[in-house]
C-alpha positions as CSV (number, residue, x, y, z in Angstrom):
1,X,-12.4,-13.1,4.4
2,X,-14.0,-12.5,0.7
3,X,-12.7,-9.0,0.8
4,X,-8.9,-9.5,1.8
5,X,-8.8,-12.7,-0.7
6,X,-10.0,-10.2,-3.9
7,X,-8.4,-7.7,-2.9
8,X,-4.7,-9.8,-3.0
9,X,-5.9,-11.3,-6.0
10,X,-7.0,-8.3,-7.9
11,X,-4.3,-6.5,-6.7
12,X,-1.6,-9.3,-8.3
13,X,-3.7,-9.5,-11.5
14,X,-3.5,-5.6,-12.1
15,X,0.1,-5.1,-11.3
16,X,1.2,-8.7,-13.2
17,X,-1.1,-8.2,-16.0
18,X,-1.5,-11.8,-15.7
19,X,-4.0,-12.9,-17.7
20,X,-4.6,-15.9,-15.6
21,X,-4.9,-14.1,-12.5
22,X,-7.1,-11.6,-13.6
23,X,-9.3,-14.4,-15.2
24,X,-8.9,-15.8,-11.0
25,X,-10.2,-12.6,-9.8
26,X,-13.4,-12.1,-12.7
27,X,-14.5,-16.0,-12.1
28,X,-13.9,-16.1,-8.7
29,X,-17.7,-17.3,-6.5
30,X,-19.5,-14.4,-5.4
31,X,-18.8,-13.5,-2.1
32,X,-19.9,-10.1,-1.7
33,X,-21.6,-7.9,-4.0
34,X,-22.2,-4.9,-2.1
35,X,-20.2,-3.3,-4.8
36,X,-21.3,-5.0,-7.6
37,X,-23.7,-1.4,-9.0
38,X,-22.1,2.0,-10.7
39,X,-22.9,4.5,-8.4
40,X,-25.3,6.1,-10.5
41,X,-28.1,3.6,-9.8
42,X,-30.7,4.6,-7.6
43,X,-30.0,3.6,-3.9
44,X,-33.1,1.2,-4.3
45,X,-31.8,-1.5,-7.0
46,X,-29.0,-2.2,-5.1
47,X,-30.0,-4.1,-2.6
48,X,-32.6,-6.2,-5.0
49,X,-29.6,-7.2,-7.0
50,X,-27.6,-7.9,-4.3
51,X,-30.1,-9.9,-2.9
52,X,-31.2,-11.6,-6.2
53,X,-27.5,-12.4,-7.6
54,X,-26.8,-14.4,-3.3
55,X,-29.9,-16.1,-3.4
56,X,-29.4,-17.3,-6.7
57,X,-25.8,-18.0,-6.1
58,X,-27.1,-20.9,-3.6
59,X,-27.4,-23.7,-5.6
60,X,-30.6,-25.2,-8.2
61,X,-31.8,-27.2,-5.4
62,X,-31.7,-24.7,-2.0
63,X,-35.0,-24.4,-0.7
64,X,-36.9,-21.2,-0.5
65,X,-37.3,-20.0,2.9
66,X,-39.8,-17.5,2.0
67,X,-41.9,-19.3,-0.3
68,X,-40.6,-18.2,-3.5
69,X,-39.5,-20.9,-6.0
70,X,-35.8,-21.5,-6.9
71,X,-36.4,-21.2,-10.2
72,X,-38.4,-17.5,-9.8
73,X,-35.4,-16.5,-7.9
74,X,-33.3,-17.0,-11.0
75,X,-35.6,-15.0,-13.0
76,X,-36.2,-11.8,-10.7
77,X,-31.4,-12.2,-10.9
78,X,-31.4,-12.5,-14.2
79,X,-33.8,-10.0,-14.9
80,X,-32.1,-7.4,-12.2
81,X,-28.6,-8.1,-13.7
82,X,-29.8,-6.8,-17.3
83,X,-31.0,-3.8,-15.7
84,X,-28.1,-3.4,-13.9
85,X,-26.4,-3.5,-17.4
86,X,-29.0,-1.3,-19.0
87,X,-28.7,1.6,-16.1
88,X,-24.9,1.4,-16.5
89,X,-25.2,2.1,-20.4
90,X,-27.2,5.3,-20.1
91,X,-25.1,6.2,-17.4
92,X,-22.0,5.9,-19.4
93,X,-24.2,7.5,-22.5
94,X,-25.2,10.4,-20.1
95,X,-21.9,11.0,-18.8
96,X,-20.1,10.9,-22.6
97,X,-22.6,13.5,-23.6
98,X,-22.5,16.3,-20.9
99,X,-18.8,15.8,-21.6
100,X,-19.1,16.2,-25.1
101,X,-16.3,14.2,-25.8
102,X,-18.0,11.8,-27.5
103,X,-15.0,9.1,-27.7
104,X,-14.8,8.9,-23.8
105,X,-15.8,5.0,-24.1
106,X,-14.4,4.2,-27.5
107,X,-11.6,2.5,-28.3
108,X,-9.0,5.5,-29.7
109,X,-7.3,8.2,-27.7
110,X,-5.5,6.4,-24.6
111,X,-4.8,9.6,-22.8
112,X,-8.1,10.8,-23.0
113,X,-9.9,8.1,-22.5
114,X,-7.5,7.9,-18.8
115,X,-8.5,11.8,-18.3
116,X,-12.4,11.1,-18.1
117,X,-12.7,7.3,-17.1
118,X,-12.4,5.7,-14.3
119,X,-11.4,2.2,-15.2
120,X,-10.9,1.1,-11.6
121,X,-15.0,1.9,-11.2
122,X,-15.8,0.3,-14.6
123,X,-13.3,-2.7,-13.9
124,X,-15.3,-3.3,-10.2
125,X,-18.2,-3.4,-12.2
126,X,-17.2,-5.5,-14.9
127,X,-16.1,-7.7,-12.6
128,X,-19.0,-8.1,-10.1
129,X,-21.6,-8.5,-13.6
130,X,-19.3,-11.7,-14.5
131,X,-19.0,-13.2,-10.8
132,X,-22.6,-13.3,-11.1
133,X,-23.0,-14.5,-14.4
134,X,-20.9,-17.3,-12.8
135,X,-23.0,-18.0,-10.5
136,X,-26.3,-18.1,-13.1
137,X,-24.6,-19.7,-15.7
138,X,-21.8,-21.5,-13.8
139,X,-21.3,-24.2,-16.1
140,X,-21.6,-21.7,-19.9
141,X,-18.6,-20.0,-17.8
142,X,-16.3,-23.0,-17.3
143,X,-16.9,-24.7,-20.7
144,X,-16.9,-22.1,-23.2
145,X,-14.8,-18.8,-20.6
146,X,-12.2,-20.8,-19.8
147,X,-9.6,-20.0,-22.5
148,X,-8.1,-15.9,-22.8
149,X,-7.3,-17.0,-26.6
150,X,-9.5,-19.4,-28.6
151,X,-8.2,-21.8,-31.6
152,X,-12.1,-22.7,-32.1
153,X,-14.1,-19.9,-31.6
154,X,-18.2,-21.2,-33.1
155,X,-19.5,-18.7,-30.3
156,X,-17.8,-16.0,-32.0
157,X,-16.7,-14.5,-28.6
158,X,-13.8,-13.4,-30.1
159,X,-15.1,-10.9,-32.6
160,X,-18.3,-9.9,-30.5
161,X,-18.7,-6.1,-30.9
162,X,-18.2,-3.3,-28.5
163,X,-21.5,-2.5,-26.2
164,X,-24.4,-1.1,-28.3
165,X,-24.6,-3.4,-31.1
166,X,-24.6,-6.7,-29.3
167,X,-28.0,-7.6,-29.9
168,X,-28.2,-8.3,-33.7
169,X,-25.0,-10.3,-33.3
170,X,-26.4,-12.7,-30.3
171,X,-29.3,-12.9,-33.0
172,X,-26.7,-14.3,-35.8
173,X,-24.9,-16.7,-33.5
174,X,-27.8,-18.7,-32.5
175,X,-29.3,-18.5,-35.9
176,X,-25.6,-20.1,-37.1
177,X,-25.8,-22.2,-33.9
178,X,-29.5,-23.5,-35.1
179,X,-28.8,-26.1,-37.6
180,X,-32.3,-27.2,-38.2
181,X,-33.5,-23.7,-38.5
182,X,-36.7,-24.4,-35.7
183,X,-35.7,-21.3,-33.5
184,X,-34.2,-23.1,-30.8
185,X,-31.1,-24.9,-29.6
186,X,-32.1,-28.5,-29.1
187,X,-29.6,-31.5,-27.2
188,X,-28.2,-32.2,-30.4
189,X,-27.4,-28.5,-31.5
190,X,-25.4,-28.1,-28.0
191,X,-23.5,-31.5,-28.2
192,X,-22.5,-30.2,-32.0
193,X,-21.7,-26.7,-30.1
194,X,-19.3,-28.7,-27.8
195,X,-18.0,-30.9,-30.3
196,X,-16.6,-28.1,-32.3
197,X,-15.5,-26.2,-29.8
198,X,-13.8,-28.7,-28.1
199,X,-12.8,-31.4,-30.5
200,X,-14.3,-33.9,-28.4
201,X,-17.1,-36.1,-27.5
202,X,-19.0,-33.8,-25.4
203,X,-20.0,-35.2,-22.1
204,X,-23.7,-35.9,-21.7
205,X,-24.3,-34.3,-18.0
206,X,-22.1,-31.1,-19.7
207,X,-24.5,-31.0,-22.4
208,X,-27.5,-31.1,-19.4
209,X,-26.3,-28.5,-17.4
210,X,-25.6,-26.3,-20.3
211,X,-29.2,-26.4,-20.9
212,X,-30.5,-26.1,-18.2
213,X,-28.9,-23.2,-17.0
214,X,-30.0,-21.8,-20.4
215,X,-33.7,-22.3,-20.1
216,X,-34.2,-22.7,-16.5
217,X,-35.4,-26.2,-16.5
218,X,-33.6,-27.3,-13.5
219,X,-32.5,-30.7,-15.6
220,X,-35.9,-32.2,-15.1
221,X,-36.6,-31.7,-18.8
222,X,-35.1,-34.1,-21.4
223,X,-36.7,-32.4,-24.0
224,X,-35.0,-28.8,-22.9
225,X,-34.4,-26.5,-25.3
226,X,-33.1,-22.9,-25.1
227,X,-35.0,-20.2,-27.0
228,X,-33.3,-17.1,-28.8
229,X,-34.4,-15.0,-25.2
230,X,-32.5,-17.5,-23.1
231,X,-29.2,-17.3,-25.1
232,X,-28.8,-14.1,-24.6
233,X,-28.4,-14.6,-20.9
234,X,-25.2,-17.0,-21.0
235,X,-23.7,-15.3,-24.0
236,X,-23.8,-12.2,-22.2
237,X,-22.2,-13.5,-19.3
238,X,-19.6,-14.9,-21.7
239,X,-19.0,-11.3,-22.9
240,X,-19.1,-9.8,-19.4
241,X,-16.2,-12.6,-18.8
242,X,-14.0,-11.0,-22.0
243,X,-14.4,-7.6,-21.4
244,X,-13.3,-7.2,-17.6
245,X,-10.2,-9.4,-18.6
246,X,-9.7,-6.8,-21.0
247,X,-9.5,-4.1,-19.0
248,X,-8.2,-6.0,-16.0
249,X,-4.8,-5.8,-18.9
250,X,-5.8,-2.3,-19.9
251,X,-5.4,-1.2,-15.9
252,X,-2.2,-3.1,-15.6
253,X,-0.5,-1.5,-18.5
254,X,-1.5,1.9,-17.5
255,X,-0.3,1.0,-14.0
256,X,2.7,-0.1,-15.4
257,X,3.4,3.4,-17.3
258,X,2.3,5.7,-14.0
259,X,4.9,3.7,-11.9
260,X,7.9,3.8,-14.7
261,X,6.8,7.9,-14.6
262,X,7.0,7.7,-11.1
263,X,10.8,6.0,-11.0
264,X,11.7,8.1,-14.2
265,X,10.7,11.4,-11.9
266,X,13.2,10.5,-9.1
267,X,15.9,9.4,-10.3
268,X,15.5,12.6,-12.4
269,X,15.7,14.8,-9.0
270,X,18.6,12.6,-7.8
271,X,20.9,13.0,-10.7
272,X,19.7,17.0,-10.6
273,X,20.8,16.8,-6.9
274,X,17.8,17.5,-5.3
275,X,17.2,14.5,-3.0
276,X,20.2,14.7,-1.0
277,X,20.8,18.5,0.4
278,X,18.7,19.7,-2.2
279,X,17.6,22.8,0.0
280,X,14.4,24.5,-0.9
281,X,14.8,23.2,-4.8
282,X,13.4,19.7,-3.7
283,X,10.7,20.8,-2.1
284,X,9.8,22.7,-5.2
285,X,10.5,19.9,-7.7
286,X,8.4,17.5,-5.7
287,X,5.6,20.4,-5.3
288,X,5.3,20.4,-8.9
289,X,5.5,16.7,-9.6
290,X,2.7,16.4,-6.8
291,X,0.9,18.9,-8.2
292,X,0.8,16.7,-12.0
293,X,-0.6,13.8,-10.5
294,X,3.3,11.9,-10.9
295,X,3.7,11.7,-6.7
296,X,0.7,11.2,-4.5
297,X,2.4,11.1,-1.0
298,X,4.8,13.6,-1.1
299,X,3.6,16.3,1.5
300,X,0.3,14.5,2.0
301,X,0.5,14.1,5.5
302,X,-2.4,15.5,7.7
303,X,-0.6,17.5,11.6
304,X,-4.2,16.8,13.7
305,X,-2.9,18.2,17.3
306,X,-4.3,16.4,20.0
307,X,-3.0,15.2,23.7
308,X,-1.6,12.2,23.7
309,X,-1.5,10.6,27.1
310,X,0.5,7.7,28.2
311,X,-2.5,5.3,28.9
312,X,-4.0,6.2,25.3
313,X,-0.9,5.4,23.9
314,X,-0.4,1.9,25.9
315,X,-4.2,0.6,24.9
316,X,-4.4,2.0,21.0
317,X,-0.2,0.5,20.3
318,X,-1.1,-2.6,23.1
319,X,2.1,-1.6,24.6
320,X,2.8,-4.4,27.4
321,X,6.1,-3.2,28.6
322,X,5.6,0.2,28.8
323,X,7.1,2.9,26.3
324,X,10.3,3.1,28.0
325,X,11.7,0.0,27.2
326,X,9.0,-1.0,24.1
327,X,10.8,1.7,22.8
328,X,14.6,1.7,23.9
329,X,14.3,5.0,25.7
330,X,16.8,3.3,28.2
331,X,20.2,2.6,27.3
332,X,21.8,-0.7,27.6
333,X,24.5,-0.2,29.6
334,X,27.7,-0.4,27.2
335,X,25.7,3.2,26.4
336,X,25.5,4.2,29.5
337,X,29.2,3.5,30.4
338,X,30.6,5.3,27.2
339,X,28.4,8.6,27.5
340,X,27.5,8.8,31.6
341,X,30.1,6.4,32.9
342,X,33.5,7.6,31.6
343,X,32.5,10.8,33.0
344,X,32.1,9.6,36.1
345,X,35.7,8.2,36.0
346,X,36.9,10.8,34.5
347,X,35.7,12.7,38.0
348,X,37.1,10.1,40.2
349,X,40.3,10.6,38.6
350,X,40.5,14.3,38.6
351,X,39.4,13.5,42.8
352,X,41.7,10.9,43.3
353,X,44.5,12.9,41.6
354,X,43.7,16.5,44.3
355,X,43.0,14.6,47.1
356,X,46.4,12.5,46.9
357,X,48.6,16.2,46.5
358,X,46.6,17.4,49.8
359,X,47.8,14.1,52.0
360,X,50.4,14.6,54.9
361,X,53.4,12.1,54.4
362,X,52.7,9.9,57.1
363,X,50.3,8.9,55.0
364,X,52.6,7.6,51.9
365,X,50.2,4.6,51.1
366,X,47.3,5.8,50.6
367,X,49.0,9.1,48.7
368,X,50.4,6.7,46.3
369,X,47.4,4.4,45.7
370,X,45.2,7.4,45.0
371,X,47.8,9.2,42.6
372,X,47.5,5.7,40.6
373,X,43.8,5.6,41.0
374,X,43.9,9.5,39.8
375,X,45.8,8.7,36.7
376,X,44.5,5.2,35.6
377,X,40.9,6.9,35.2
378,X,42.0,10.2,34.0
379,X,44.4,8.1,31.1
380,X,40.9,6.4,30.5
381,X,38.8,9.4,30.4
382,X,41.3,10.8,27.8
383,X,41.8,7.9,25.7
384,X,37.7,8.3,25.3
385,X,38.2,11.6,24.3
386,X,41.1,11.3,21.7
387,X,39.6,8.2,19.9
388,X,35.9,9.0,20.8
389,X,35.4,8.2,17.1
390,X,36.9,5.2,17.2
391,X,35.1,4.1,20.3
392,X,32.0,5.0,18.5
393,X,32.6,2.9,15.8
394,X,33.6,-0.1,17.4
395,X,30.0,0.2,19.6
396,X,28.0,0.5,16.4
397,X,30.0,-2.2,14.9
398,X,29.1,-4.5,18.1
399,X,25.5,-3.2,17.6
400,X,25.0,-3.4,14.2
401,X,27.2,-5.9,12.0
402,X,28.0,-8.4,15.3
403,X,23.9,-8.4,16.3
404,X,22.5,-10.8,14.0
405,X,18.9,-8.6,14.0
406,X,21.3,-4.8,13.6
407,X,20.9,-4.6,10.0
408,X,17.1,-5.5,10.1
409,X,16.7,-3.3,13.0
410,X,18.7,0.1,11.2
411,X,16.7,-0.7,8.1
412,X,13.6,-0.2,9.9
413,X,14.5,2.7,11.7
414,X,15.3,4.5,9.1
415,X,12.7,3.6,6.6
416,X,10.3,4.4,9.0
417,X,11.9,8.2,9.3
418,X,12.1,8.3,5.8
419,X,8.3,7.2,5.1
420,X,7.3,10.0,8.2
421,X,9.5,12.8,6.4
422,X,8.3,12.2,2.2
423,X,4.9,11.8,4.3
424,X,5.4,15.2,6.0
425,X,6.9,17.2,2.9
426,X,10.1,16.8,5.0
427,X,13.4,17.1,2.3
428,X,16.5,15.0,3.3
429,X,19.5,17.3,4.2
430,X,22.0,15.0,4.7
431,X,23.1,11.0,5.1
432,X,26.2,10.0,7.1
433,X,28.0,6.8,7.2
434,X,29.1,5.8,10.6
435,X,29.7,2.2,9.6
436,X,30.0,0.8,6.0
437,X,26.9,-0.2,4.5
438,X,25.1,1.7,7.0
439,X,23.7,5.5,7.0
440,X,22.0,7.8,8.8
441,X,19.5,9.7,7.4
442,X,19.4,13.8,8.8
443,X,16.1,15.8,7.4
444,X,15.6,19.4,7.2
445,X,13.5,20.9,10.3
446,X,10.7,21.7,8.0
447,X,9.1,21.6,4.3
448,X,11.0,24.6,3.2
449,X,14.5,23.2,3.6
450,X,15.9,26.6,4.8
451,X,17.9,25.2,7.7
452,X,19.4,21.8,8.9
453,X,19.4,20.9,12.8
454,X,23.0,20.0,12.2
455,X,23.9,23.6,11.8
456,X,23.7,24.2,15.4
457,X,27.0,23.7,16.1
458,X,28.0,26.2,14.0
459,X,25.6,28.9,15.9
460,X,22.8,31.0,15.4
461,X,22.4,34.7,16.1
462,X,19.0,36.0,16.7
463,X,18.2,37.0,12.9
464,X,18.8,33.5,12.2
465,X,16.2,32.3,15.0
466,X,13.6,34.2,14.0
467,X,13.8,32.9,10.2
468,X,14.2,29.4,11.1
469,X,12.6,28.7,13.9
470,X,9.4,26.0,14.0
471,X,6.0,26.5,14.4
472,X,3.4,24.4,16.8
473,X,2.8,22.6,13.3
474,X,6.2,22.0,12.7
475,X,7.7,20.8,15.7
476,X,4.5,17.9,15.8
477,X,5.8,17.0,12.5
478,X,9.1,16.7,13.5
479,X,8.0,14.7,16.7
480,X,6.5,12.5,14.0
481,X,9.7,11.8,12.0
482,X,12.0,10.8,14.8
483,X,9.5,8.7,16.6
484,X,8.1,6.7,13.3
485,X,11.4,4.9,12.9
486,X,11.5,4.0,16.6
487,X,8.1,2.3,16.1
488,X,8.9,0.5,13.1
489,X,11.2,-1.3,14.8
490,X,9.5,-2.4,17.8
491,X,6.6,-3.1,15.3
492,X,8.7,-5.9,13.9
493,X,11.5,-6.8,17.0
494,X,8.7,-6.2,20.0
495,X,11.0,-4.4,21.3
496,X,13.0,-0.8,19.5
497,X,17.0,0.1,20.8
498,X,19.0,3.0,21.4
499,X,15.7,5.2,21.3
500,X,17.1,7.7,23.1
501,X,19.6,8.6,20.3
502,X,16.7,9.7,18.6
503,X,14.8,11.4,21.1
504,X,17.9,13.7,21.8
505,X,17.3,14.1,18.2
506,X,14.0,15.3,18.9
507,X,15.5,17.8,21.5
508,X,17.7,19.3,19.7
509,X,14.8,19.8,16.8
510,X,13.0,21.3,19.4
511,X,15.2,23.9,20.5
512,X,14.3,26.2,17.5
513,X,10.6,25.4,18.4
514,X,9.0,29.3,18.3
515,X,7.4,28.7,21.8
516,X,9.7,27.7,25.1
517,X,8.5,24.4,25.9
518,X,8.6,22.8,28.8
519,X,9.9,19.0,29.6
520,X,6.4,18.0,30.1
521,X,5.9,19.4,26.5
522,X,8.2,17.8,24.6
523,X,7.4,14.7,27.0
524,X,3.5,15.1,25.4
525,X,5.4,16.4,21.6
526,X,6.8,12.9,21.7
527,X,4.1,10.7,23.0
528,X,1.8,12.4,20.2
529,X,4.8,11.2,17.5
530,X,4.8,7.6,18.5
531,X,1.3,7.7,18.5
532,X,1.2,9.2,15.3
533,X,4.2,7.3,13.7
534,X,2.3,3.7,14.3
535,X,-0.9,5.1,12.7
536,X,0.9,6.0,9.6
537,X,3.0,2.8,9.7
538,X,-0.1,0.8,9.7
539,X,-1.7,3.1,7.0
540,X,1.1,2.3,4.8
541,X,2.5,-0.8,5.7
542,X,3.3,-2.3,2.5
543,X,5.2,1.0,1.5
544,X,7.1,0.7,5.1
545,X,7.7,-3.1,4.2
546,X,9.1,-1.9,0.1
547,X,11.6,0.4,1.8
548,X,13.0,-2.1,4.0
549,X,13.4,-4.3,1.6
550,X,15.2,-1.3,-0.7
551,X,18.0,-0.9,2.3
552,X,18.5,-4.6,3.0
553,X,19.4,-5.1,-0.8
554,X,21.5,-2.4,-0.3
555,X,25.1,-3.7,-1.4
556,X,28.2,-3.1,1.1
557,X,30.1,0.2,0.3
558,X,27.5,1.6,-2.4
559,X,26.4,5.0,-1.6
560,X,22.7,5.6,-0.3
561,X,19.9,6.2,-3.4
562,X,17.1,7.9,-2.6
563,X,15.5,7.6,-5.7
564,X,14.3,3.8,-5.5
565,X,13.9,3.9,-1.9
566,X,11.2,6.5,-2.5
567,X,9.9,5.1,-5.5
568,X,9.5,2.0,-3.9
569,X,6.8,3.9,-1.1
570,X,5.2,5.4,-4.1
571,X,4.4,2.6,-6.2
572,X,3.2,0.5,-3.3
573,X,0.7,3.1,-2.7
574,X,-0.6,3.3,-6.2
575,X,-0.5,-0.8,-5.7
576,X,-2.7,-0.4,-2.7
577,X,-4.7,2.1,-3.9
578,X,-5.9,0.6,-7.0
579,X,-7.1,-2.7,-5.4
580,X,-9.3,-0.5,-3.0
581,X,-10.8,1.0,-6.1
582,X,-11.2,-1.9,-7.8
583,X,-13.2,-3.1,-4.5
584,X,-15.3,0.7,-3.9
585,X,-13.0,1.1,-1.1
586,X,-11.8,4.5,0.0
């Protein structure tokens, strides 16, 4: 669609600074213009543009359809863009005044300038007057708006004042442009025009078109000639070109600083220790850094409590295969033989082992084959208990490094629990390494940092269960965390594994919930943080993507960063959310 191609397009030229993309995005056809006024106009001229600048955006020869000549059309656009120009400069003028800064437009002061304009709005605008000046003066565009720097320059584009004082110097460009001094711009004034400017012959239909356009002849007119009034039109145009390439560079550079402030800000917290275990510090340190403007995300995250139902969850994530297996709730069963299986055997064994001591000796046989069944399991059941580490690593070795898809499939579980937690104001307590080059990512219970899950083990008196233990709010947000990763993954593989490592996660999280909850209600806690997870995945998908990308490139035996993983979310976002303003989006 119109929308999705500007918005990649605008988004590339503000983050590139490219010139030439930025040109791409100003000179682009007009596709839509329903955001082409400042929203100070009255809701009543923006329709009539937007219905002038489409109409006459069809082409010299379209018939009318209502009875109005083509060529009236262009006049009522043309007409209704210079308003739309005027009503912008006394909104700007209005604006700089109750602010009394008087500067706020100018040219000096960066930082202020940043502080009271909104050059996303102003770029949209600029943007939308020349993609309609394109389409009125398609051909003044392509000739003389083609180049960003000019080695001929007779339209004196170049040094054409700020707004305010452009109409005495349109006056002196046509009266340098006017060689006979008659008061208009004949066939041979504009073949001189071309000549200079291009160094060529200029090409007789170029030379047609250009005047045409100019005074709305339609080409029919050989003796066509453009009067001081039509100039202004094109030249305009020409100058509504310049400026929004200038500030399409403008935006880029100041996107450029807010993201190095944003990069400079974490890896700031990470070599002050904060990231990783940073307890209630980081929590504080990315409170204040949210609260200047630096991080947008952090804590941003909105808990709306609602039930979640199975069937809701199947229609809005088109689940096919049902949660259980969409979302590797069942173990394969090289999990289910290492945690439910060599119990089992270690129970047979233990069986085997008292039955075979309790039978008579007529029965010598049978005594001896179940003392051998006895110890064979119980030696296995206890060489899974010595080297249960060892076990474990050799499973996530099969799992991770042996699957071809493992290293894409851990990097998008844990990017996805990552995004949920920085989301959710969520600090990271700790990150394990079960494998080389891979980590696990463990997160405080709650924004505050006071208390790690993984202190369980250690115990917790009743004083300590009282400080630490979650609310309603809380324990959703958790939900969210250890589900989103889960649902990143099956986002991308169709299908998520060894889910239920991460819903025992859940569980234990859930254990210091304030209210007793029931298995139905952690059931409903989890449904709501699938449901939850994809809806913030989709919201910030190209943040999602960023991080995944951050813990592929990760190289084998370097220690987890934080720092860019974050900073790669955060500058996506900013990414995102300045193509949206450059389109009136919200």
């Amino acid at each position: 669609s119109g929308d999705s191609h500007v918005t990649f397009v605008a988004l590339v030229a503000l983050v590139a600074g490219s010139a030439g993309e930025a040109m791409a995005f100003v000179t682009s056809p007009p596709r839509s213009l329903s955001h082409a006024a400042p929203r100070s106009w009255s809701s009543a001229s923006r329709p009539q543009l937007r219905l002038a600048l489409k109409q006459a955006g069809g082409g010299m020869g379209e018939a009318s359809t209502q009875g109005e000549s083509q060529q009236s059309k262009l006049v009522r656009a043309r007409a209704l863009l210079q308003d739309s120009r005027r009503a912008f400069a006394e909104s700007r003028d209005a604006r700089s005044k109750s602010l009394s800064t008087g500067d706020e437009w100018g040219t000096t002061g960066v930082a202020n300038r940043t502080a009271t304009r909104d050059l996303h709005a102003e770029f949209r605008i600029r943007a939308q007057w020349s993609r309609a000046g394109r389409a009125l003066y398609g051909t003044w565009i392509t000739v003389f708006g083609v180049k960003v720097s000019f080695d001929s320059d007779p339209l004196g584009l170049q040094g054409a004042p700020e707004e305010g004082g452009e109409e005495n110097w349109i006056k002196e460009v046509f009266d340098r442009l006017d060689l006979d001094h008659s008061g208009t711009l004949d066939r041979a004034e504009i073949e001189e025009l071309l000549r200079e400017f291009t160094g060529s012959a200029p090409d007789r239909e170029t030379v047609r078109l250009l005047l045409s356009e100019a005074s709305l002849t339609g080409g029919k007119d050989e003796q066509a000639v453009i009067f001081p009034s039509d100039f202004c039109g094109p030249y305009r145009a020409l100058l509504d070109q310049k400026r929004a390439l200038g500030l399409a560079a403008e935006l880029a550079e100041a996107d450029q600083k807010e993201q190095g402030a944003v990069v400079e800000a974490f890896k700031a917290a990470q070599e002050d220790g904060l990231l990783l275990n940073g307890a209630r510090n980081a929590s504080l340190r990315l409170d204040n850094l949210t609260k200047h403007g630096t991080l947008r995300l952090w804590n941003s995250g909105q808990v709306i409590k609602d039930t979640v139902t199975a069937k809701r969850m199947e229609l809005e994530m088109n689940l096919t295969s049902g949660p259980d297996v969409a979302l590797g709730l069942r173990p394969n069963w090289i999990t289910s033989f290492r945690f439910t299986g060599i119990r089992w055997i270690g129970l047979v064994g233990v069986i085997s082992l008292a039955i075979s001591s309790c039978v008579p000796s007529a029965y010598f046989v049978l005594s001896r084959i179940l003392s051998f069944v006895g110890l064979i399991c119980s030696l296995v059941y206890l060489a899974f208990l010595i080297f249960s580490k060892q076990v474990d690593a050799l499973l996530l070795h099969w799992q991770l490094e042996a699957n071809p898809e493992g290293k894409q499939r851990w990097a998008r579980r844990e990017a996805g629990r990552l995004l949920a937690a920085y989301v959710h104001g969520v600090p990271v307590a700790a990150v394990a390494q079960p494998l080389k080059g891979f980590f696990d990512v463990a997160v405080y219970t709650r924004h505050t940092a006071d208390f790690c899950v993984l202190e369980l083990g250690k115990g917790l008196s009743r004083e300590r269960f009282r400080q630490v233990a979650l609310t309603s709010k809380e324990a959703h947000v958790q939900a969210c965390i250890q589900m989103t990763g889960l649902v990143g993954e099956w986002m991308h593989f169709g299908a998520a594994s060894e889910g239920f490592r991460y819903v025992s996660m859940l569980e234990r999280h859930l254990m210091l919930s304030q209210q007793p909850l029931s298995p139905v209600d952690r059931q409903a806690l989890a449904r709501w943080g699938v449901l939850n997870g994809y809806r913030l995945l989709k919201m910030h998908a190209r943040g999602y993507d960023a991080m995944v990308r951050q813990l592929l490139q990760l190289p084998p035996g370097e220690t987890l960063e934080l720092a860019p993983i974050l900073a790669a979310l955060e500058i996506e976002h900013r990414k995102n959310a300045a193509a949206n303003a450059i389109l009136g989006k919200t």
